[in-house]
C-alpha positions in Angstrom: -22.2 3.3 3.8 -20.8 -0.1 4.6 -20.1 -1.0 0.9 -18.9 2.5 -0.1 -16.1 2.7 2.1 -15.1 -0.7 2.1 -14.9 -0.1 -2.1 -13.1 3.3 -1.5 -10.6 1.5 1.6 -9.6 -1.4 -0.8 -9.1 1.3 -4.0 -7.1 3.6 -2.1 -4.3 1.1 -0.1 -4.1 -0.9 -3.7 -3.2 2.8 -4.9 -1.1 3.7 -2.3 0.7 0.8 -2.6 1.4 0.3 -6.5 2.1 4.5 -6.4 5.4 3.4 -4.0 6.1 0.8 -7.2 5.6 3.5 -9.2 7.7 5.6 -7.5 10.7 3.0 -7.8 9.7 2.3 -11.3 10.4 5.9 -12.3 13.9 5.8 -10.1 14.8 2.5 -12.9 13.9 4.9 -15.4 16.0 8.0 -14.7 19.1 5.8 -13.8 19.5 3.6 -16.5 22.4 4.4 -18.7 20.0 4.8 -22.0 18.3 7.9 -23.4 15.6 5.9 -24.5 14.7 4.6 -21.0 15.0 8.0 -19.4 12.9 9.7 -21.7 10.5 7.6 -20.8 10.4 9.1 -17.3 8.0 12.1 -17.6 4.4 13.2 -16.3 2.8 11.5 -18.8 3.7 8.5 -18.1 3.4 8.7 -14.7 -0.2 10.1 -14.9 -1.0 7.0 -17.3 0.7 5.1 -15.0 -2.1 6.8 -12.0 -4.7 6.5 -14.3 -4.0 2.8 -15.6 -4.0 1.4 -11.6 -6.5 3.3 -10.7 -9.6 1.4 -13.5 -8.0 -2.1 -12.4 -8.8 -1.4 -8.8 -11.8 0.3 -8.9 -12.9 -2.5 -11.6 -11.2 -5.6 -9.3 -12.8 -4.4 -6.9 -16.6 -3.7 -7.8 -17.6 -6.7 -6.0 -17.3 -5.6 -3.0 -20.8 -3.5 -4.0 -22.2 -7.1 -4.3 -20.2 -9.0 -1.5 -20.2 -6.9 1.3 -22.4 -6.9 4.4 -22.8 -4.7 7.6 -23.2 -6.7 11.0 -21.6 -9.7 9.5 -21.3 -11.8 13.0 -18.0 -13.6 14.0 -15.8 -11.2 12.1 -13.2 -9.1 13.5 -15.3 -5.9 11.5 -18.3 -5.1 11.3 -18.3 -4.8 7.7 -17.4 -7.7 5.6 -18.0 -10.4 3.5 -21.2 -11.9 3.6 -20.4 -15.2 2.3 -17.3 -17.9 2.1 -16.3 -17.4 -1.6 -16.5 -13.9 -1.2 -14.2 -13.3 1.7 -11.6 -15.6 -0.1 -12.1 -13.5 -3.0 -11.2 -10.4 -1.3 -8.7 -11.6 1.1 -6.8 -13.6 -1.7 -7.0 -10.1 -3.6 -5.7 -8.3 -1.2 -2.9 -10.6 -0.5 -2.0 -10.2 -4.0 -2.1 -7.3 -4.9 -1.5 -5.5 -1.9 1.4 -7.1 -0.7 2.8 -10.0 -3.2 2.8 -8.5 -6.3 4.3 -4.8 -4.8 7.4 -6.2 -3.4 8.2 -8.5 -6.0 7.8 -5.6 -8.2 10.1 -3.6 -5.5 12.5 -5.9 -5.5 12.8 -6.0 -8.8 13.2 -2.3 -9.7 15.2 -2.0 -7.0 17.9 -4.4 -8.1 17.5 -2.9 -11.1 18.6 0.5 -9.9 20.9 -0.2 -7.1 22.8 -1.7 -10.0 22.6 1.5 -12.4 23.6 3.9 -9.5 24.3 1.9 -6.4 21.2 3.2 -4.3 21.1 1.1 -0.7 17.7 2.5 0.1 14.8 0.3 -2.1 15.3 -3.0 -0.5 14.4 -1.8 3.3 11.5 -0.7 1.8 10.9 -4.0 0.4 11.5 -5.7 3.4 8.7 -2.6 5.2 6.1 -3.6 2.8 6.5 -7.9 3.5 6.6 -7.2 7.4 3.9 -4.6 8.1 1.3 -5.9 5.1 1.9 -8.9 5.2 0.5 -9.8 8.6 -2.5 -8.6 7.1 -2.6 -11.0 4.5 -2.1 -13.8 6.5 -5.1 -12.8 9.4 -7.9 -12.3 6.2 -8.1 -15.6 5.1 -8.0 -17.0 9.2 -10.7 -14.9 9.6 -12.6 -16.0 7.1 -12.0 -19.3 7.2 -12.9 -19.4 11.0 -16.4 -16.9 10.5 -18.1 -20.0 10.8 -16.7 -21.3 14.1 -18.3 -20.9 17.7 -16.1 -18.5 19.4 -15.3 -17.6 23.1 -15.9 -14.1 24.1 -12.1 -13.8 25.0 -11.2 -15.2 21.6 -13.1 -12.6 19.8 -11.6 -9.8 22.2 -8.1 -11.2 21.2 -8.9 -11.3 17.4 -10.4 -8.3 17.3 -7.8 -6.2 19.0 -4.7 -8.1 17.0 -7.4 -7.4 14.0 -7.1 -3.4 15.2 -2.9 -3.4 15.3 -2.4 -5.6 12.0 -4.7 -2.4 10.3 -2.0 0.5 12.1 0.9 -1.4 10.6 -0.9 -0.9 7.0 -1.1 2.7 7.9 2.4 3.0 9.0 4.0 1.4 5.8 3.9 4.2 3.4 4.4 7.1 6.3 7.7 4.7 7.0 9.1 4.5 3.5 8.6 8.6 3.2 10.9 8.7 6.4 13.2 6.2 5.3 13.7 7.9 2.0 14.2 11.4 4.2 16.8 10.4 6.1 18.7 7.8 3.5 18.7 9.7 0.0 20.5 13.0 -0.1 18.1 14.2 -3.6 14.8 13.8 -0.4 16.5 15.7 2.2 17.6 18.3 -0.3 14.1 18.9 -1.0 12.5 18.6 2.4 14.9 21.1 3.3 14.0 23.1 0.2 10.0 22.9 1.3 11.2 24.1 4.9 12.7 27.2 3.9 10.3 28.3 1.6 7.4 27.7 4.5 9.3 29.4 7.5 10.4 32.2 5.1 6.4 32.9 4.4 5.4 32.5 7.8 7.8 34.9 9.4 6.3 38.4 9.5 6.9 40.6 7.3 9.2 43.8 8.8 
């Protein structure tokens, strides 16, 4: 159980992540002044696009099959990486492509389409990504690095529960950028309001 949901945990935030790029990717796309680039924005791509990030991670990260352990002691979980090269492995991974690669890509579509229809919202969500992944990024390799170390009981109560809030701030990051796209972009609120009345209207009883 250990391996399976640490393989379906690491698959699912790469996803999560690179669907946001995506997201801003296909915002480039219907922007741009040519027909040729905005025909290119369409289901089918985007579902290649899904299908595409979804191999790489689940073949990046088949290892983690092979590398991870339950009960591994001096770890801030109790499921991780039973060995030195492989927690590098995976936190260097992670770093990567969870955080580095994303807003790089963020900010780069983003400039790219605040230029073609001068959209202020992409680069807070650039700036979400770097500051509530990328304290994550940093505490993986510590750990790992420090696995081996003899550790007061205190210490491992104060890595364990900065271990705990570094993981909400992953789970806030995409929940923030939904919000922030709510409340900044007219075309989202339009819609949200759209979904609105369409629920309350089915919901209220029928006379």
């Amino acid at each position: 159980m250990c391996k399976i949901r640490q393989y379906f945990l690491n698959v699912t935030w790469a996803m999560g992540t690179w669907c946001l790029v995506g997201a801003n990717i296909d915002r480039f796309l219907c922007s741009h002044h040519s027909v040729a680039y905005r025909r290119l924005s369409t289901r089918r791509t985007a579902k290649r696009f899904l299908v595409g990030i979804f191999i790489f991670f689940a073949l990046l990260f088949i290892e983690v099959t092979y590398c991870f352990e339950a009960s591994v002691p001096n770890v801030p979980v109790a499921c991780y990486g039973r060995n030195i090269p492989c927690r590098l492995f995976n936190d260097w991974a992670a770093l990567s492509f969870d955080i580095v690669l994303p807003s790089i890509f963020l900010a780069i579509f983003g400039s790219l389409t605040i230029r073609n229809v001068r959209l202020r919202v992409v680069h807070p969500v650039v700036l979400i990504v770097l500051l509530l992944d990328l304290p994550f990024g940093i505490y993986r390799p510590y750990a790992s690095l420090t696995s081996d170390l003899s550790k007061s009981k205190y210490r491992v109560a104060v890595e364990n529960l900065s271990y705990s809030l570094i993981v909400l701030l992953i789970s806030v990051t995409h929940s923030t950028s939904f919000y922030l796209y709510t409340l900044t972009g007219s075309v989202y609120r339009v819609a949200l309001k759209r979904i609105a009345f369409r629920f309350f209207n089915r919901i209220q009883p029928r006379s």
